[in-house]
C-alpha positions in Angstrom: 90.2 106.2 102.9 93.2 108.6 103.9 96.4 108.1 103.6 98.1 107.9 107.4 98.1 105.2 110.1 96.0 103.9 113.3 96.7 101.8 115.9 93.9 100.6 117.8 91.8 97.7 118.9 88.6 95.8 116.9 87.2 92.5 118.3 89.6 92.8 121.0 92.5 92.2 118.8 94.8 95.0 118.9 96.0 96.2 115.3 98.2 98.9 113.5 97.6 99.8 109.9 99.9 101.6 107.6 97.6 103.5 104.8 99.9 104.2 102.0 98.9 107.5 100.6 95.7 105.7 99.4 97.9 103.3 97.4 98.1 100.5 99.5 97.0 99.2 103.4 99.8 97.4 105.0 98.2 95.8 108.7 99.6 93.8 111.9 97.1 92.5 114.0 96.9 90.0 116.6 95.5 86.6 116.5 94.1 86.7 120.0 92.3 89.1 121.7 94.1 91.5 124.2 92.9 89.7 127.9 90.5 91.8 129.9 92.1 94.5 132.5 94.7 97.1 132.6 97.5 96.6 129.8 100.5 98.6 128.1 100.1 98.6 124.6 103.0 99.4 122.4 103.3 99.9 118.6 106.8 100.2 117.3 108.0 100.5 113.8 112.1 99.5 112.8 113.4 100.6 109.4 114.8 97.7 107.5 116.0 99.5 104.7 116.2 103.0 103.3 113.7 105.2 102.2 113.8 105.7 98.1 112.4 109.8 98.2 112.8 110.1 94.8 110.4 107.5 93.5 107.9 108.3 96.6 108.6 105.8 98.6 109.4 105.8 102.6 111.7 103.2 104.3 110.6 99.8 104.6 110.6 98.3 107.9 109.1 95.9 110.4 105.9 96.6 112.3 105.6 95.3 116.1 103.1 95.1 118.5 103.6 94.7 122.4 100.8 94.0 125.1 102.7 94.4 128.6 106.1 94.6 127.0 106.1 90.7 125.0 106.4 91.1 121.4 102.7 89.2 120.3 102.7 90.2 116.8 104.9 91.7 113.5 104.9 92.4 110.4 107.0 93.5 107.4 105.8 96.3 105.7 107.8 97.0 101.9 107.2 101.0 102.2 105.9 103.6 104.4 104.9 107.5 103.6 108.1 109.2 102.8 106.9 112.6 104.3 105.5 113.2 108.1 102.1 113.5 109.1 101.1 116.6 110.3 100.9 116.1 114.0 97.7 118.4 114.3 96.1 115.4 112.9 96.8 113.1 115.6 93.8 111.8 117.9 93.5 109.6 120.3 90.7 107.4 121.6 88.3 108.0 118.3 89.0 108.7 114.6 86.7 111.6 113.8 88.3 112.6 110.6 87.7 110.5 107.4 89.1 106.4 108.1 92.5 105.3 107.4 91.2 101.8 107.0 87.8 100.1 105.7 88.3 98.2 109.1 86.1 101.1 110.6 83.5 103.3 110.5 84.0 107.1 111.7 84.3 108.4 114.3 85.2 104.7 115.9 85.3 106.0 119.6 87.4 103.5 122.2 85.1 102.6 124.9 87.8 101.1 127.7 89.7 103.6 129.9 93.1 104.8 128.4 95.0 105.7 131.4 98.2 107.6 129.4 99.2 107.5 125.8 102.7 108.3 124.7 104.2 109.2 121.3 107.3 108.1 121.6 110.1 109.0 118.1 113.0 108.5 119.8 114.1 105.7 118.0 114.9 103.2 121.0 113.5 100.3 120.4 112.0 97.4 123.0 114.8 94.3 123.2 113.0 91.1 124.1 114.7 87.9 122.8 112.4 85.5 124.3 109.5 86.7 122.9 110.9 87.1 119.7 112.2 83.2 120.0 108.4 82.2 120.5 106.9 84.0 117.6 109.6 82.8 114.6 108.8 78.9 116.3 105.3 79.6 116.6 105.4 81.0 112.4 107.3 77.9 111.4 
């Protein structure tokens, strides 16, 4: 497996993993499946902490996933890669390259529609208090 990340859906669950540089797979994943039809699916990722460079180590940070805009899922993760993936990497729809997680098989082609995908880095993250309410009552 490569180091680098995916986000993507398996079993209808939708799910982001974090590969480590090959050191360690941090995931978030759903615990039901995304509903059938037309959905926005988000991924965001909000530092927690800073990044420690010098022992190779990225900032640790909590992972979130959003169907339609509701916060349905998070997770910490205690690092992240402390360099940037080279963007020519970046695919969407399939994973032809070698996997990021033992999740999948290559090339692990989406069969729905994707009707626009965005790469968003500005930083600006989704506010939704409610939705945040229901999943620290629903994890207690």
């Amino acid at each position: 497996m490569a180091g680098g990340w995916s986000f993507y859906i398996k079993d209808g669950r939708l799910t982001y993993v974090h590969n480590y540089v090959s050191r360690a797979v941090y995931t978030v994943s759903t615990t039901d499946p995304v509903p059938a039809g037309r959905h926005e699916l988000r991924f965001e990722f909000e530092p927690t902490g800073k990044p420690d460079l010098a022992t190779g180590k990225g900032a640790p940070g909590r992972a979130q996933l959003y169907v339609d805009r509701r916060l349905v899922a998070w997770a910490d993760f205690p690092v992240t890669t402390p360099i940037m993936f080279n963007p020519g990497g970046l695919t969407c729809g399939a994973n032809p390259g070698q996997p990021v997680t033992s999740d999948y098989g290559t090339p692990f082609r989406f069969t729905g529609t994707l009707h626009s995908v965005t790469v968003d880095l500005a930083g600006e993250l989704i506010v939704d208090a409610d939705s945040e309410m229901r999943m620290n009552m629903a994890r207690q």
